[in-house]
BALOBA-1460 file (C-alpha; in Angstrom, 3 decimals):
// residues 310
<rec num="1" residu="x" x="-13.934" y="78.944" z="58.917"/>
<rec num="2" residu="x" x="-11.498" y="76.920" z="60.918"/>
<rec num="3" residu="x" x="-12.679" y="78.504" z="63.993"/>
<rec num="4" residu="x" x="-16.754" y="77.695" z="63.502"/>
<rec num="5" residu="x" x="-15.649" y="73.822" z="62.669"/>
<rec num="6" residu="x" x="-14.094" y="73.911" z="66.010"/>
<rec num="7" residu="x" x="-16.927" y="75.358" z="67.539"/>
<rec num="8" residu="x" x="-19.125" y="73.165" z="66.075"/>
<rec num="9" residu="x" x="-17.310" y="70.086" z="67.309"/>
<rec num="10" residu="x" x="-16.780" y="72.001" z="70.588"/>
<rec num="11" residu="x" x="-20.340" y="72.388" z="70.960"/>
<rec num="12" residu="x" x="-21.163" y="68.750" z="69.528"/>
<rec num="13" residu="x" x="-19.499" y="67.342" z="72.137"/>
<rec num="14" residu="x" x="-20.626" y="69.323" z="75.122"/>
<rec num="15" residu="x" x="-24.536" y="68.323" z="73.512"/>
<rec num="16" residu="x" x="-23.662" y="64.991" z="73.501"/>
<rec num="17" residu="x" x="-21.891" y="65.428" z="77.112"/>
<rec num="18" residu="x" x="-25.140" y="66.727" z="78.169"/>
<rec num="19" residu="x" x="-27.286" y="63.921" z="77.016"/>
<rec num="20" residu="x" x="-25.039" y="61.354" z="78.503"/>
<rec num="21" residu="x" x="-25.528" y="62.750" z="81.681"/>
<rec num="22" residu="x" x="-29.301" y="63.211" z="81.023"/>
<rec num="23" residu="x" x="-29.503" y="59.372" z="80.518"/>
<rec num="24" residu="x" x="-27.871" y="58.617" z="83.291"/>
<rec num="25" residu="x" x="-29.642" y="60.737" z="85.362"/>
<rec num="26" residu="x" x="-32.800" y="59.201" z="83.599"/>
<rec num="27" residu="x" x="-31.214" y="55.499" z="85.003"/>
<rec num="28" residu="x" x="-30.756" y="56.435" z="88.534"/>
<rec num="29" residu="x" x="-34.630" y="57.915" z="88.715"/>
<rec num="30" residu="x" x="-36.463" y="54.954" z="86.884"/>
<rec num="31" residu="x" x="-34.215" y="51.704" z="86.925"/>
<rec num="32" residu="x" x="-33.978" y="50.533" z="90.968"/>
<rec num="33" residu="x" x="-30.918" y="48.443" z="91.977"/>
<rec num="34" residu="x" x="-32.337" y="45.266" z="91.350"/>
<rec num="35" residu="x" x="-31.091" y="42.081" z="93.835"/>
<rec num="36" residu="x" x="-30.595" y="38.824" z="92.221"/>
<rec num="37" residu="x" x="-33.840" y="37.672" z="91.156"/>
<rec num="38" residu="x" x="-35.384" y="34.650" z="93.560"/>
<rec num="39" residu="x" x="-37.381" y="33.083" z="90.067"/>
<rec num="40" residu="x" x="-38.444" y="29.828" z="92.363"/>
<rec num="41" residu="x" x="-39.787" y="31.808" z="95.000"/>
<rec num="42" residu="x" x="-41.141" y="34.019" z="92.851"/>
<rec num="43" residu="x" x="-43.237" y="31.520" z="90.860"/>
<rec num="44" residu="x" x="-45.277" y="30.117" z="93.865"/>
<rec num="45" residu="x" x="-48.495" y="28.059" z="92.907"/>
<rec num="46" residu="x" x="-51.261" y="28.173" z="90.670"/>
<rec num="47" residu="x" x="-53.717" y="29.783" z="92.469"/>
<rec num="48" residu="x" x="-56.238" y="30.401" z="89.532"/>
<rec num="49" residu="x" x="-56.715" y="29.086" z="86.114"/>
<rec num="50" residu="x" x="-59.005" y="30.936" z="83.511"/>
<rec num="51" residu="x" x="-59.910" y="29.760" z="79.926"/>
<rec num="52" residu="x" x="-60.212" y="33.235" z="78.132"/>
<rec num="53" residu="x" x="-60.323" y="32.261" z="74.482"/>
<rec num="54" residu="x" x="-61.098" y="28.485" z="73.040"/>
<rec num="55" residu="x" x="-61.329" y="28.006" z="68.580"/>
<rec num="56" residu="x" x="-60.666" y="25.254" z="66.356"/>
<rec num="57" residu="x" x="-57.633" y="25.016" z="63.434"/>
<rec num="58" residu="x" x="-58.315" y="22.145" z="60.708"/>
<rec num="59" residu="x" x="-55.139" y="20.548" z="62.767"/>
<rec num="60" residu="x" x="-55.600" y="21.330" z="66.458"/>
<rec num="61" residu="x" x="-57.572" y="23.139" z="69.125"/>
<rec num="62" residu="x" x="-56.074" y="26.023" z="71.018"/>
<rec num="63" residu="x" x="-56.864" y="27.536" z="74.014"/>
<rec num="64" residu="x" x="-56.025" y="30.951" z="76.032"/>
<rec num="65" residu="x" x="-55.349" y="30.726" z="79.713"/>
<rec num="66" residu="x" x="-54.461" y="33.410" z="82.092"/>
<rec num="67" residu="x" x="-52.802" y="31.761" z="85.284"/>
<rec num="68" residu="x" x="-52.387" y="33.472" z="88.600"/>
<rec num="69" residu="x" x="-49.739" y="32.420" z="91.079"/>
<rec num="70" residu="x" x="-50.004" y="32.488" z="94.835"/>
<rec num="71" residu="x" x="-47.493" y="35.194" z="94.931"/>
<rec num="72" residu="x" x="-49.850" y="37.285" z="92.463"/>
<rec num="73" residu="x" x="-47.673" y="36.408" z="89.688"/>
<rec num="74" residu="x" x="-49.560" y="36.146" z="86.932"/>
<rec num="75" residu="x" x="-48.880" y="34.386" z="83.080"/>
<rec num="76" residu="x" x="-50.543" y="34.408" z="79.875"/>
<rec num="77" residu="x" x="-50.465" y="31.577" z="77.560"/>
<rec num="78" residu="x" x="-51.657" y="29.681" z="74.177"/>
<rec num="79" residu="x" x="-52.160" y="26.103" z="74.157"/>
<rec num="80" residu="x" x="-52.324" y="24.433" z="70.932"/>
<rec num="81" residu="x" x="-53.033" y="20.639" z="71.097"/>
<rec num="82" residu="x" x="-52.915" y="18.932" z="67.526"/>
<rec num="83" residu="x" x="-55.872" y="16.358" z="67.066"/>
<rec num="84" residu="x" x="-54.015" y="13.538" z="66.228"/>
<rec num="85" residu="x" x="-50.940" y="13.767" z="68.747"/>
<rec num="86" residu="x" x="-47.785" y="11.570" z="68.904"/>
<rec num="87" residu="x" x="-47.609" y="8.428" z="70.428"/>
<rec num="88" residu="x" x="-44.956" y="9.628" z="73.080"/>
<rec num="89" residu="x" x="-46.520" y="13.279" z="73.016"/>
<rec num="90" residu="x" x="-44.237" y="15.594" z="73.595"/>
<rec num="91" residu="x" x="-45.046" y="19.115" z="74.733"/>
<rec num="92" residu="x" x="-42.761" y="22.613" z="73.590"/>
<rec num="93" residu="x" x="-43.178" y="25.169" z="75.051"/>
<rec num="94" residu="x" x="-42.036" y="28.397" z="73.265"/>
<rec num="95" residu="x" x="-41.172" y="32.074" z="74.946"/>
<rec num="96" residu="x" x="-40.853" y="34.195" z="71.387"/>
<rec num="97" residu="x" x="-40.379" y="37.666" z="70.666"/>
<rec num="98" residu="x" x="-41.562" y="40.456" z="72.515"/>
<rec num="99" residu="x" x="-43.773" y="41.474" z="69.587"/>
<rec num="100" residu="x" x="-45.639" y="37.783" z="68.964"/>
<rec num="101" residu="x" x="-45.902" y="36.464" z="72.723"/>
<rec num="102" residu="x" x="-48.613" y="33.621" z="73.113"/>
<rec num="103" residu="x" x="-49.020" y="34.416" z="69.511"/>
<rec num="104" residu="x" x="-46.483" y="32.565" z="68.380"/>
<rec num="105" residu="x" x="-48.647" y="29.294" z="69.044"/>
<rec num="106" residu="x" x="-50.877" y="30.826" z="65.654"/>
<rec num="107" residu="x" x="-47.619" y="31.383" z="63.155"/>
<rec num="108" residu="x" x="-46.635" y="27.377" z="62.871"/>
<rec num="109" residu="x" x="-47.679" y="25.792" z="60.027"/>
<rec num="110" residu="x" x="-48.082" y="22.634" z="61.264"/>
<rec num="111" residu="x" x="-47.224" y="21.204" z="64.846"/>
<rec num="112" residu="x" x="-46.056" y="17.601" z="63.516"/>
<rec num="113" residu="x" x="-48.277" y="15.963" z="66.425"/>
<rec num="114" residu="x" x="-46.458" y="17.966" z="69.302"/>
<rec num="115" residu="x" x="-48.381" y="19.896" z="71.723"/>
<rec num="116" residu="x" x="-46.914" y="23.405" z="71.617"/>
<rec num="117" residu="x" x="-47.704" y="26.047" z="74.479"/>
<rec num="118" residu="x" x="-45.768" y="30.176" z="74.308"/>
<rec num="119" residu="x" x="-46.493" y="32.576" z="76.461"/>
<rec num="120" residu="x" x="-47.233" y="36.097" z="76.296"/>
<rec num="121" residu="x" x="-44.830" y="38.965" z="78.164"/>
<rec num="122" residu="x" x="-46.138" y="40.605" z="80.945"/>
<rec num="123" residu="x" x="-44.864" y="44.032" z="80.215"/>
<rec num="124" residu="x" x="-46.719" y="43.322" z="76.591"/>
<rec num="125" residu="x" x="-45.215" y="45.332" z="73.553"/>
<rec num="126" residu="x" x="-42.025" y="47.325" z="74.551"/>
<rec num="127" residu="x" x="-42.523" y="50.829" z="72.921"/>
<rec num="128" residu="x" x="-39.425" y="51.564" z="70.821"/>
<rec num="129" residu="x" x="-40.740" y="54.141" z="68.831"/>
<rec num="130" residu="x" x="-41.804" y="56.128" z="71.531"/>
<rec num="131" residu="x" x="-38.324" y="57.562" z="73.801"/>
<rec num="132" residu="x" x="-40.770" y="59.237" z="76.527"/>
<rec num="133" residu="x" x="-43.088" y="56.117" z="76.592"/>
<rec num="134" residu="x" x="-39.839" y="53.928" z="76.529"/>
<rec num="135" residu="x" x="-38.770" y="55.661" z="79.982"/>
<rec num="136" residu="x" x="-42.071" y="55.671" z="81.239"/>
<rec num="137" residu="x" x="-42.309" y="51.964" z="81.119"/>
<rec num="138" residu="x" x="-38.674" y="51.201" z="82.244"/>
<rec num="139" residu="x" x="-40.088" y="49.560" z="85.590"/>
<rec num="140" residu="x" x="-43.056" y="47.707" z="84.282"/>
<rec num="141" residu="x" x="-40.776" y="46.044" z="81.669"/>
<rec num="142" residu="x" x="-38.270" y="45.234" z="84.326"/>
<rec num="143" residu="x" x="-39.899" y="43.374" z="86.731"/>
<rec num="144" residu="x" x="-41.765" y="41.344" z="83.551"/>
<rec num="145" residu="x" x="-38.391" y="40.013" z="81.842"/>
<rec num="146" residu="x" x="-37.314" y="39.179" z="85.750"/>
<rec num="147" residu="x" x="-40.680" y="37.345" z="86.390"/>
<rec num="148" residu="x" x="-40.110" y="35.224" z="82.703"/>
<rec num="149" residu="x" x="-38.289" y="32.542" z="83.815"/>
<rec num="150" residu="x" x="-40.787" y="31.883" z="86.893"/>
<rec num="151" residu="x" x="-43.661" y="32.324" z="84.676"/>
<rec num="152" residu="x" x="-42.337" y="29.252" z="82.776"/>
<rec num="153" residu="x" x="-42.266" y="27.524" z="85.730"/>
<rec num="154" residu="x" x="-45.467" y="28.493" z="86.896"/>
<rec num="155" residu="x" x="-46.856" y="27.328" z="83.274"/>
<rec num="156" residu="x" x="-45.072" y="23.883" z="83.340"/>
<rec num="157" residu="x" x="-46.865" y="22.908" z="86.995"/>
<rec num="158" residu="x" x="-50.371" y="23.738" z="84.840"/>
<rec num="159" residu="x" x="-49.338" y="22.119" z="81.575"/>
<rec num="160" residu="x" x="-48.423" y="19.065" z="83.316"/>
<rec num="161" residu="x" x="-50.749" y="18.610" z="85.243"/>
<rec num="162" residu="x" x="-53.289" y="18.669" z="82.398"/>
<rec num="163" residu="x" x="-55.566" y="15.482" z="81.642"/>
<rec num="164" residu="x" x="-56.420" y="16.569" z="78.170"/>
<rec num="165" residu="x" x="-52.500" y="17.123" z="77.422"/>
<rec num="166" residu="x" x="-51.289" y="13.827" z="78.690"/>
<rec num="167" residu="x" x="-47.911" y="15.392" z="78.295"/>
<rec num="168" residu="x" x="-44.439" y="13.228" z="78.215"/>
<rec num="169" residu="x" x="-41.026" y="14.920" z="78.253"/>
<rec num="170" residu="x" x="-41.137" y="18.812" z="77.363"/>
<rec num="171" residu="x" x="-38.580" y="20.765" z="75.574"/>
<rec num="172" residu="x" x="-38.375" y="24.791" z="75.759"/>
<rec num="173" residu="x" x="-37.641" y="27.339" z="73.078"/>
<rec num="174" residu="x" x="-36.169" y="30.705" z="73.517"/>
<rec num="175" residu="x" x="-36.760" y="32.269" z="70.239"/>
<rec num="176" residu="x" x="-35.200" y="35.688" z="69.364"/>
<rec num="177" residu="x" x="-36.036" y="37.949" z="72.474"/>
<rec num="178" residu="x" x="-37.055" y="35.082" z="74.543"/>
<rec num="179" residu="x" x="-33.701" y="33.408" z="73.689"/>
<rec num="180" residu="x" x="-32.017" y="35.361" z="76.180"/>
<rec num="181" residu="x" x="-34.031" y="34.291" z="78.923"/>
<rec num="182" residu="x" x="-34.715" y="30.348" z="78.453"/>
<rec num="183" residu="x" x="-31.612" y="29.055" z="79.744"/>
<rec num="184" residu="x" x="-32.621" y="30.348" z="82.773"/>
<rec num="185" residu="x" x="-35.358" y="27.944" z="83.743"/>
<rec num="186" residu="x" x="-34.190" y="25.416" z="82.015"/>
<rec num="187" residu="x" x="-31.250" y="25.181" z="84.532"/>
<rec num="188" residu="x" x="-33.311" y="25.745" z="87.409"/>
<rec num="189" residu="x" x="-36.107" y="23.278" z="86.406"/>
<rec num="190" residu="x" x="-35.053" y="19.381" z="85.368"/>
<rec num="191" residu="x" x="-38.455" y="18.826" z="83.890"/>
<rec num="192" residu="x" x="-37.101" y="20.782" z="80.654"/>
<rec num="193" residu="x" x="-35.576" y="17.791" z="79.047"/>
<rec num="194" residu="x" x="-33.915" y="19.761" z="75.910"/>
<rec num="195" residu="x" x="-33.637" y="23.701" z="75.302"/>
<rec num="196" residu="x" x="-33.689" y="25.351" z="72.032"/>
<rec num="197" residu="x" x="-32.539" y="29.078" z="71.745"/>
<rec num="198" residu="x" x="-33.159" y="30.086" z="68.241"/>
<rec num="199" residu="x" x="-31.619" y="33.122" z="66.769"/>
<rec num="200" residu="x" x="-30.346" y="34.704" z="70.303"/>
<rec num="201" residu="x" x="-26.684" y="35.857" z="71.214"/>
<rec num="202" residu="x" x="-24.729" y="36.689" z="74.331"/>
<rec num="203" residu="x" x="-24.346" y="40.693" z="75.567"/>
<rec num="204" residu="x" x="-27.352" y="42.423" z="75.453"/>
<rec num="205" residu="x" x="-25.677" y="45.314" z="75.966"/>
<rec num="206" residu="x" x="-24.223" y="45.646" z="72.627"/>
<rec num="207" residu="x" x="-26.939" y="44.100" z="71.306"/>
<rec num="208" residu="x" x="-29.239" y="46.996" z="72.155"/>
<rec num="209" residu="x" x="-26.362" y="49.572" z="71.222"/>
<rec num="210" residu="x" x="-26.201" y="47.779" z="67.767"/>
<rec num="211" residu="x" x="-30.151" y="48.164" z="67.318"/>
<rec num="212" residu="x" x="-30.253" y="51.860" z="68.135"/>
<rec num="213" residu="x" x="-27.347" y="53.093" z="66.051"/>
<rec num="214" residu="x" x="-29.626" y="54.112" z="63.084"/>
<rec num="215" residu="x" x="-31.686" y="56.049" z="65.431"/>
<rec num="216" residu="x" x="-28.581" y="57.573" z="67.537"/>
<rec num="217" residu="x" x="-25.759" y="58.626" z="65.838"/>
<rec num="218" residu="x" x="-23.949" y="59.776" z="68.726"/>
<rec num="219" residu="x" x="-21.808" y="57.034" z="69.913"/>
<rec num="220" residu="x" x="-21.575" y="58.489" z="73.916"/>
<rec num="221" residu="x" x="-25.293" y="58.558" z="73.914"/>
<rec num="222" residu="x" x="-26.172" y="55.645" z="71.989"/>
<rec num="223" residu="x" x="-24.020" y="53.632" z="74.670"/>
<rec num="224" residu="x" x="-25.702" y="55.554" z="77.604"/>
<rec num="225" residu="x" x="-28.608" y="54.913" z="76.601"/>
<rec num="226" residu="x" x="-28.321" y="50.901" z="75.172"/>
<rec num="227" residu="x" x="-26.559" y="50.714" z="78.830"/>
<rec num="228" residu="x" x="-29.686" y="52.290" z="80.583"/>
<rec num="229" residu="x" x="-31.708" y="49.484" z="78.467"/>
<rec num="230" residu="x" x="-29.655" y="46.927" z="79.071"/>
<rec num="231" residu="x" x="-30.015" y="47.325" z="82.773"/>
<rec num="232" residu="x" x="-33.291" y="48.173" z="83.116"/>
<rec num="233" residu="x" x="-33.742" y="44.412" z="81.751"/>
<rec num="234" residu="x" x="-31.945" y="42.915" z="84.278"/>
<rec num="235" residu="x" x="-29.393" y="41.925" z="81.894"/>
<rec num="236" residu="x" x="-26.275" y="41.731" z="84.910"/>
<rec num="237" residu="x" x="-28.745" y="38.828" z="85.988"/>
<rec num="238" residu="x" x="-30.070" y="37.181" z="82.706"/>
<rec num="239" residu="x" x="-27.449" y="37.598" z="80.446"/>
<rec num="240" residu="x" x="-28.112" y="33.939" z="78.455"/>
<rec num="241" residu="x" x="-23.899" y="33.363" z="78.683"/>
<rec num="242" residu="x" x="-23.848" y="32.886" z="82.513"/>
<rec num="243" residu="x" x="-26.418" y="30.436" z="82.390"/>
<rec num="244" residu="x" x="-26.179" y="28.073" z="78.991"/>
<rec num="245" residu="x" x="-22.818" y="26.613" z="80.566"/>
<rec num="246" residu="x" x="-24.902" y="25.053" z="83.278"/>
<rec num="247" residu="x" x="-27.658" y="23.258" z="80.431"/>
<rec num="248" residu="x" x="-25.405" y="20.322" z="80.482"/>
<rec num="249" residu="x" x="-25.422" y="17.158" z="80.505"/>
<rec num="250" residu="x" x="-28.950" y="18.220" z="79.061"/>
<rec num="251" residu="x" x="-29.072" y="19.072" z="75.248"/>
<rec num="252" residu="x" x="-29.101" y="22.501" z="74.365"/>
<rec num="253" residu="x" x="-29.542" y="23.296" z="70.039"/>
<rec num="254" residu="x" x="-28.471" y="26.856" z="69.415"/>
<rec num="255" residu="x" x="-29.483" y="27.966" z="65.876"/>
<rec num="256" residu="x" x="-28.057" y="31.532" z="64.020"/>
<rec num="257" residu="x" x="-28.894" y="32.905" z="61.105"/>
<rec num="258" residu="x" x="-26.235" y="33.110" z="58.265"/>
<rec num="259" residu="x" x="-27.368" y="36.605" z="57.215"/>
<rec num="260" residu="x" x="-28.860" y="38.118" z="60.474"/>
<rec num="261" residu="x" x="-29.239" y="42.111" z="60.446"/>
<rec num="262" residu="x" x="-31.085" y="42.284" z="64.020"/>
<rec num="263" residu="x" x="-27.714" y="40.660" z="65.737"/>
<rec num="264" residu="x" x="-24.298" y="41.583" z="65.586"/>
<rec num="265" residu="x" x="-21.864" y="38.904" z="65.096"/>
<rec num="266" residu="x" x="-19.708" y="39.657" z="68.174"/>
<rec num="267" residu="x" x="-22.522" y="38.685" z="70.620"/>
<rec num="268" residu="x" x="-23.286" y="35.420" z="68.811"/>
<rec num="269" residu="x" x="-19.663" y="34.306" z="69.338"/>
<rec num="270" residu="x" x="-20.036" y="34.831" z="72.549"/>
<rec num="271" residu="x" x="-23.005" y="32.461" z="73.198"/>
<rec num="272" residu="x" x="-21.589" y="29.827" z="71.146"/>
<rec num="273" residu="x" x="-18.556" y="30.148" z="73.285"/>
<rec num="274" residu="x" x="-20.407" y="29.755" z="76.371"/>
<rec num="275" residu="x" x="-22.575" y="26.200" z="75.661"/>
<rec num="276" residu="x" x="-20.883" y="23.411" z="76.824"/>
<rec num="277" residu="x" x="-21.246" y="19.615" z="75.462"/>
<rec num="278" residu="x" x="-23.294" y="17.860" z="74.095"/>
<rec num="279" residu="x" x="-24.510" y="21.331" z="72.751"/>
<rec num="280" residu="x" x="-25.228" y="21.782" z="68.939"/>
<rec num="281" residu="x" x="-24.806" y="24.981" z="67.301"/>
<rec num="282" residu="x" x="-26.660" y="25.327" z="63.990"/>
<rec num="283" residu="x" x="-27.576" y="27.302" z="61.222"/>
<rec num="284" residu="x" x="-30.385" y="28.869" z="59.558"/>
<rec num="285" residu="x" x="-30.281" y="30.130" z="55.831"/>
<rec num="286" residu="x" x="-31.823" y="34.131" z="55.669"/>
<rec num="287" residu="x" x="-32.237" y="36.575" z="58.083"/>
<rec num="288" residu="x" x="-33.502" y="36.869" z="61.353"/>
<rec num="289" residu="x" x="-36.774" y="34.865" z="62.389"/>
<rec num="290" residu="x" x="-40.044" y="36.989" z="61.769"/>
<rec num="291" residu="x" x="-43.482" y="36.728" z="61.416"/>
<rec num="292" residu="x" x="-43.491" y="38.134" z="58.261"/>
<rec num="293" residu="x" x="-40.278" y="35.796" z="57.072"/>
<rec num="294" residu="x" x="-42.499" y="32.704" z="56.563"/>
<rec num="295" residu="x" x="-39.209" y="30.841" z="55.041"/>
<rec num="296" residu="x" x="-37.651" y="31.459" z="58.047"/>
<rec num="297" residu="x" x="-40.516" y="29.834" z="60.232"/>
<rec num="298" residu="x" x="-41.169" y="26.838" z="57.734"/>
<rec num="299" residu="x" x="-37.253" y="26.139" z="58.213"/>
<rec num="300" residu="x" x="-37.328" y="26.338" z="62.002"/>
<rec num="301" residu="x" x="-40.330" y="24.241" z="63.069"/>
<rec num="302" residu="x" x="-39.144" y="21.688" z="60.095"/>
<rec num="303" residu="x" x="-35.873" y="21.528" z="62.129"/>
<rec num="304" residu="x" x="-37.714" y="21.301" z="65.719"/>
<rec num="305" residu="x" x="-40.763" y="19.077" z="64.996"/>
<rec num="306" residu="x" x="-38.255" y="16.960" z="63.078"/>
<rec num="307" residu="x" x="-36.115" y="16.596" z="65.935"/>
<rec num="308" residu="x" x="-38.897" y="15.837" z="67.947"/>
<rec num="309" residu="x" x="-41.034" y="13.527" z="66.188"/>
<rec num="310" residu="x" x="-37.532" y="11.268" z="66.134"/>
């Protein structure tokens, strides 16, 4: 008996051996060495504008517009412009998770009077059901998280140089996915007059790892492969505590959730660690923000039109 447990453990860890080496194999094949990411030259000029949806809410209009970039870069977006706007009229624009996009625009409840704008990802939905179709799309989703924080950029030359948005100073949430990214332009562009990132954390890393350990129970592969992930987002460029230090003197609002299952607690220290004054660091009652956690949403956009309309 003794001897089949240690061949069973013997033959555990040569599996898991094996896979380790598969997904780092798998890394060297489909994730290029990136260089640090040039996001102004990369964001050029609009080149193109196109109106591809246009409908009415009982509150506000909003609009679809594909931009195009003269370095082909090209950004989705929702525009949602309240009828009755305030007198100052702000503009936020919103980068959201990877699942809601430019949809994000649709979930508020009620804008307050601000103008709100979120764009969509230009790698779309990341597959993370799907382990082949996960591989298979390693590129495509790398070079769309690097091209984010141009594609704000290239969004904020259109949005303010709208007549029918008349917009005044312009604040920028990073919300869940997008919250490790929107520190980003926000340091590079001084038109971003306050940045909220809204239930985000430091080390993606171990942020992946922690979302994959129901689905891999082996520890060496599970890190393999969150480290695979982790790189094939660029996250030795974006990781959100290298950047938030440099927010300041701008304000920066960093809200958690008290009882959030999607990040571990570890990484969150770590971003509230990073920010540097006149930062706030709040908190949220529930879990983490979701579509389909309406609470969650009322309390957020209560907190950031709120803070807004002030």
């Amino acid at each position: 008996m003794r001897h089949v447990i240690r061949f069973t453990r013997h033959a555990t860890r040569v599996f898991a051996a094996i896979l380790v080496l598969f997904a780092l194999g798998l890394a060297l094949i489909l994730v290029p060495v990136v260089p640090a990411p040039q996001f102004e030259a990369a964001k050029g000029e609009v080149r193109d504008v196109a109106v591809t949806g246009d409908w009415q809410l009982d509150d506000s209009r909003i609009l679809e517009i594909s931009l195009v970039s003269t370095t082909g870069l090209t950004v989705d977006l929702a525009l949602r412009i309240p009828h009755e706007r305030l007198t100052d009229r702000p503009l936020l624009l919103m980068i959201a998770g990877q699942e809601t996009g430019r949809k994000a625009v649709e979930v508020l409840p009620d804008t307050r009077g601000v103008a709100v704008a979120a764009l969509g990802y230009p790698f779309g939905v990341i597959p993370h059901r799907d382990g082949l179709a996960m591989a298979l799309a390693l590129p495509r989703i790398q070079r769309g998280i690097l091209d984010t924080p141009a594609g704000v950029m290239l969004a904020l030359d259109h949005l303010l140089e709208r007549e029918d948005l008349g917009a005044g100073r312009v604040e920028l949430a990073g919300i869940s996915f997008g919250a490790f990214l929107a520190a980003i332009p926000t340091v590079l562009d001084e038109r971003i007059e306050r940045l909220w990132l809204i239930h985000g954390a430091g080390e993606p890393r171990e942020v992946i790892e922690a979302g994959l350990r129901e689905r891999i129970p082996l520890a060496p592969l599970r890190h393999a492969i969150a480290w695979l992930l982790a790189t094939a987002a660029g996250a030795h460029h974006l990781t959100p505590e290298h950047w938030v230090g440099r927010v300041a003197p701008r304000p920066l609002i960093v809200v958690n959730a008290l009882e959030d299952t999607a990040l571990p607690p570890g990484p969150v220290s770590v971003l509230h660690e990073a920010v540097r004054a006149p930062a706030e660091v709040l908190w949220s009652p529930g879990d983490h923000v979701h579509p389909k956690r309406p609470e969650t949403i009322n309390f957020i956009t209560e907190l950031m039109f709120t803070r807004m309309s002030q």
